[in-house]
C-alpha positions as CSV (number, residue, x, y, z in Angstrom):
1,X,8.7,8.8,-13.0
2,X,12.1,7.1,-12.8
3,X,13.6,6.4,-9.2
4,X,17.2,4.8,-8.3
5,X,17.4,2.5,-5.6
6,X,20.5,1.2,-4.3
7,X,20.5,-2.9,-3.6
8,X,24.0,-3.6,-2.0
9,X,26.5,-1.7,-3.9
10,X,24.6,-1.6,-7.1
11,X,22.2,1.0,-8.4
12,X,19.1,-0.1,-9.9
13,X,16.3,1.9,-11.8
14,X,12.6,1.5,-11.1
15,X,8.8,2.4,-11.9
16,X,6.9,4.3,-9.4
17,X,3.4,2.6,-9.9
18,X,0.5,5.0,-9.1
19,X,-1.2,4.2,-6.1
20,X,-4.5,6.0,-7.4
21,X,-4.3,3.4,-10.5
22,X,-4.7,0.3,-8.0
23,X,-7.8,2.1,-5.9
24,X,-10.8,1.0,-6.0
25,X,-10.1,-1.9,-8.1
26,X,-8.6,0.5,-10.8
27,X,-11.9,2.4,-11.2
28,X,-10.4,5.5,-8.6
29,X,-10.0,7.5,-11.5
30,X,-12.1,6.8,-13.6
31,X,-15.0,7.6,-10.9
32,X,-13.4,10.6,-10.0
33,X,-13.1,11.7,-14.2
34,X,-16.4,10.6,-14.7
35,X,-17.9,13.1,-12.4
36,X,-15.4,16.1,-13.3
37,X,-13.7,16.0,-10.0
38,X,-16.5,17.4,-8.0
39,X,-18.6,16.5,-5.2
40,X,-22.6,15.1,-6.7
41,X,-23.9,15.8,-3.2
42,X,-22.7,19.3,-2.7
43,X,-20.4,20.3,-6.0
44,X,-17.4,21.2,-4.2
45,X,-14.5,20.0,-5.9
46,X,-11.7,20.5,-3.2
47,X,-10.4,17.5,-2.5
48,X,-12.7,14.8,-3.7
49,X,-12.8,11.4,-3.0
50,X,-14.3,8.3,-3.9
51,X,-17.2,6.7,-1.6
52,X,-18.8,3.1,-1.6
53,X,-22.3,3.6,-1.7
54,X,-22.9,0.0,0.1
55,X,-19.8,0.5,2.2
56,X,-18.2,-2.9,0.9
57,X,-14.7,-1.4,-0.3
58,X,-14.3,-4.8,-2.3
59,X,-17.1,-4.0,-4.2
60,X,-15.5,-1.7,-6.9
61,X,-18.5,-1.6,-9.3
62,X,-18.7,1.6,-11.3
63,X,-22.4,1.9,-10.2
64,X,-21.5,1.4,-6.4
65,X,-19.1,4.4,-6.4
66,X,-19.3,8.2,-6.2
67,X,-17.1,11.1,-6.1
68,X,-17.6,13.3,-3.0
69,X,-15.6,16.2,-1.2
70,X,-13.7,15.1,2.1
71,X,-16.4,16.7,4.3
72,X,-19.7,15.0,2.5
73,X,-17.6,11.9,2.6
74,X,-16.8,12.8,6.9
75,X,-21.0,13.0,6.9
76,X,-21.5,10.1,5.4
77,X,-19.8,8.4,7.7
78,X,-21.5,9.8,11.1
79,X,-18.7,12.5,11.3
80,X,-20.2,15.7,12.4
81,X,-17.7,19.1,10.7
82,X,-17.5,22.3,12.2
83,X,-19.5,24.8,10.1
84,X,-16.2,27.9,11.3
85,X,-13.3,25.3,10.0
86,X,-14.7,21.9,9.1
87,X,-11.5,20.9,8.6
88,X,-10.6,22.0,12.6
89,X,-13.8,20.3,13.3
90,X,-12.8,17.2,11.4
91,X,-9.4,17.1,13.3
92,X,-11.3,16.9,16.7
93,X,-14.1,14.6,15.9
94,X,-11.6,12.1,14.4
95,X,-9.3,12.7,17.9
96,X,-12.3,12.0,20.5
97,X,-12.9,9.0,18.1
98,X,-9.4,7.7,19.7
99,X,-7.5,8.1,15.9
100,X,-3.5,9.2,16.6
101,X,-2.3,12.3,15.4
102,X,-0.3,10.1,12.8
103,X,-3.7,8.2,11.6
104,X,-5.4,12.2,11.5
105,X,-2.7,13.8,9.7
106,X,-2.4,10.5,6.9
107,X,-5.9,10.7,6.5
108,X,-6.2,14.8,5.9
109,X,-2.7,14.9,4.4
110,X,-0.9,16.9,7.1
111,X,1.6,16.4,9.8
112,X,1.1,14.8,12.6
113,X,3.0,17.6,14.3
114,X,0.4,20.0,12.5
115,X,-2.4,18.2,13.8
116,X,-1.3,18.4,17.5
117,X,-0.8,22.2,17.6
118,X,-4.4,22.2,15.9
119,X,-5.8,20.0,19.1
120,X,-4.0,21.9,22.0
121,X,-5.1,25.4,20.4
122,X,-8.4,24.1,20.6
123,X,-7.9,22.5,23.8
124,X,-6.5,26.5,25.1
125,X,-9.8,28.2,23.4
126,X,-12.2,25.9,24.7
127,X,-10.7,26.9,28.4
128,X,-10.6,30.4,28.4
């Protein structure tokens, strides 16, 4: 993909590089191709991601990394999800863990404006 950028008054063309191609010391990919983009703990394939097994994220061995779903990678990491919405449940845990909105919405891939309106509705259940 071909991008213009304007330095001064001239017009220059550039590369967008991939950020998935520099993950994971280039193996992001190939982790994620190598186990058909599904989750080997549970076989989800909604949005998987790629896991350290010895939770060094400079060590980018093929061997020391695993494709998993967002919510076996949240349990891997001490998170507890909310069987109703884990995604809800992942939005709470993540904001009594003292994350931002901003640092919640990067990590799930939604608005920080979204992820407010989804605390203070749970914040208005939880008091009625």
């Amino acid at each position: 993909m071909v991008y213009m950028k304007y330095v001064g008054n001239r017009k220059t063309t550039y590369k967008r590089i991939c950020a998935n191609e520099r993950r994971c010391g280039g193996n992001y990919l190939k982790i994620l191709t190598r186990d058909c983009y599904t989750c080997v703990l549970c076989g989800n394939d909604y949005f998987p991601v790629v896991h350290h097994l010895d939770g060094n994220i400079k060590n980018n061995k093929m061997d020391n990394l695993l494709s998993v779903c967002k919510y076996c990678h949240a349990k891997l990491h001490g998170l507890t999800i909310s069987i109703k919405n884990p995604r809800v449940g992942l939005i709470i845990e993540l904001h009594e863990q003292n994350k931002t909105f901003q640092e919640i919405g990067d990590y799930l891939g939604i608005s920080r404006q979204r992820v407010h309106q989804i605390i203070k509705r749970d914040r208005e259940r939880s008091t009625t």
